[in-house]
C-alpha positions as CSV (number, residue, x, y, z in Angstrom):
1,X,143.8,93.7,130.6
2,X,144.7,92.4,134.1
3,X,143.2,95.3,136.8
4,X,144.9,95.1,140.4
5,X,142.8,97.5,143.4
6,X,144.4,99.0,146.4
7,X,142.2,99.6,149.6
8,X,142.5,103.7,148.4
9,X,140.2,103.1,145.3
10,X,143.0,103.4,142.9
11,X,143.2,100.2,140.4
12,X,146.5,99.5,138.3
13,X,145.3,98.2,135.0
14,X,148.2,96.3,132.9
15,X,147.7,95.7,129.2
16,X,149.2,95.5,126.0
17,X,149.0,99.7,125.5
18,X,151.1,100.0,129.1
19,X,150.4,100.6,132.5
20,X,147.2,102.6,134.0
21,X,145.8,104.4,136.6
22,X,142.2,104.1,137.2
23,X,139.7,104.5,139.8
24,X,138.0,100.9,141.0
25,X,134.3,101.9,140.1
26,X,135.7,102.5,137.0
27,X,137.9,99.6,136.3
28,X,134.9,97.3,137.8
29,X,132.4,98.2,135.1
30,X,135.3,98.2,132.6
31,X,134.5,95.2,129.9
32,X,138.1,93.3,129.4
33,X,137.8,93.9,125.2
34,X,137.4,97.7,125.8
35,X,140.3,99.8,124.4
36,X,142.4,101.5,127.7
37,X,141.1,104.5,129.1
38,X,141.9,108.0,127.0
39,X,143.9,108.2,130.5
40,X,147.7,108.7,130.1
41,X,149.4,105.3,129.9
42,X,152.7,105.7,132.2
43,X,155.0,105.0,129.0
44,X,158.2,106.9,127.8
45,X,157.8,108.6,124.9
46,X,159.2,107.0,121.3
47,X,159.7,109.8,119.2
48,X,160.1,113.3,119.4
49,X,157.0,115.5,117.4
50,X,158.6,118.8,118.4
51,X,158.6,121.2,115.4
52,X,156.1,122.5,112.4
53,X,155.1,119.7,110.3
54,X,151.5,118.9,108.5
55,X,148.9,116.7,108.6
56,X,146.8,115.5,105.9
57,X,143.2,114.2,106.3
58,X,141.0,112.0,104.3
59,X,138.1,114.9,103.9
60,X,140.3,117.1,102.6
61,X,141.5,119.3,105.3
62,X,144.8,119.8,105.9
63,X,146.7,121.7,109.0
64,X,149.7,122.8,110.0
65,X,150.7,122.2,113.6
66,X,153.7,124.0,115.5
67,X,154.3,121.6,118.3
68,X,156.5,121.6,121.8
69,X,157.2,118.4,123.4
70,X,158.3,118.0,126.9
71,X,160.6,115.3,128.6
72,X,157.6,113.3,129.9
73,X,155.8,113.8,126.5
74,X,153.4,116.0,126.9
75,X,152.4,119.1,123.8
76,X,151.1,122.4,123.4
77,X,151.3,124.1,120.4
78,X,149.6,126.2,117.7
79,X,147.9,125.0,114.3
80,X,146.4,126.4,111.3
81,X,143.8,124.8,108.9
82,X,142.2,125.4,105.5
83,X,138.5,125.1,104.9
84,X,138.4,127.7,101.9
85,X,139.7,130.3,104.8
86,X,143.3,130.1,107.2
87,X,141.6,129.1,111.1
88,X,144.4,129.1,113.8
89,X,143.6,127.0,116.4
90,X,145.8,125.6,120.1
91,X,146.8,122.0,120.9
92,X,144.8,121.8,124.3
93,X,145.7,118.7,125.6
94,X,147.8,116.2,124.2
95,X,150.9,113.6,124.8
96,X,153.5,110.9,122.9
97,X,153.5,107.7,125.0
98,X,155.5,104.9,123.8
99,X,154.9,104.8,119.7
100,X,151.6,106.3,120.1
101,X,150.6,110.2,119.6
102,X,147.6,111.7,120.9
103,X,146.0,115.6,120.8
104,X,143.4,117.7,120.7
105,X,143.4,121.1,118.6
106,X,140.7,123.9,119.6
107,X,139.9,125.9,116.6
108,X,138.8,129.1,116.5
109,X,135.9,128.0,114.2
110,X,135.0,126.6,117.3
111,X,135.2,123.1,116.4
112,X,138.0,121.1,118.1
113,X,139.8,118.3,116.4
114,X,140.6,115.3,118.4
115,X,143.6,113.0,116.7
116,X,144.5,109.7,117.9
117,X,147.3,107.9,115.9
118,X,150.7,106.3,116.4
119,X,154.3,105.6,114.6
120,X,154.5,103.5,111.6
121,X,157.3,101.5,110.7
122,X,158.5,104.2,108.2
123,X,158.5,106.5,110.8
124,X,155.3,108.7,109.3
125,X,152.4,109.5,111.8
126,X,149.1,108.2,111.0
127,X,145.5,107.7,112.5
128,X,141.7,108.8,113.1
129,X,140.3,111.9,113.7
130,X,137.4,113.1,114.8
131,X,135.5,116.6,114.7
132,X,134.3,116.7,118.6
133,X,131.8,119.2,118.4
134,X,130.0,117.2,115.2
135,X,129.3,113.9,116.5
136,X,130.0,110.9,113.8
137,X,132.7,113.6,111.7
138,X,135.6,111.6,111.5
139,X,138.6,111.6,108.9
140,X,141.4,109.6,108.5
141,X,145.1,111.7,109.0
142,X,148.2,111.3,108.1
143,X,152.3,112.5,108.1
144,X,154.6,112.8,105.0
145,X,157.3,114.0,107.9
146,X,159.3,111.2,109.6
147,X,160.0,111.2,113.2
């Protein structure tokens, strides 16, 4: 990743993922084999995740996410989850940039689900997730849907 500072402390950091905004303290400490920033790349978005579809995940929990994707990519959005009971939860944060798909679900069980995947050639999503408030809980997810 090259990394290019202005005198105002902003860096522009060009890689294969895109292009980045980051701060120059941050950029400086910033190892070159270190995956970008969780940052938004400035990317258009590939494909359009707006509607209900599922997702399936390796330790058997599956969800059902109602999503709303805006010209620049970003989502909101509702979910629901089964763990032997129905948890609804919100997409708090989350955005399409270039084939890649990234978004974070709160649940009302108070965990939050954080899901980082991207576009595969048959047009399913897939990816890791992790559990954010259990440390070292990860899954692997997955689409039947195409997009």
């Amino acid at each position: 990743m090259r990394t290019k500072c202005t005198a105002v402390a902003l860096c522009l950091a060009v890689g294969l993922g895109g292009i980045a905004l980051a701060s120059s303290a941050g950029a400086a400490q910033t190892p070159s084999s270190a995956p970008p920033p969780v940052e938004r790349l400035v990317k258009a978005p590939g494909f359009k995740v707006t509607g209900k579809w599922a997702i399936y995940q390796s330790n058997q929990i599956h969800a059902t996410v109602d999503v709303t994707q805006d010209t620049q990519g970003n989502l909101s959005g509702t979910a629901k989850k089964t763990t032997g009971t129905m948890v609804d939860g919100t997409i708090e944060q989350g955005f399409v940039d270039g084939n890649y798909i990234y978004f974070v679900i709160n649940w009302e069980d108070r965990t939050k689900g954080r899901y980082i995947g991207s576009l595969g050639a048959d047009r399913t999503l897939s990816g890791d997730s992790t559990d954010l408030s259990t440390p070292g809980s990860e899954a692997k997810w997955s689409t039947r849907q195409t997009f």
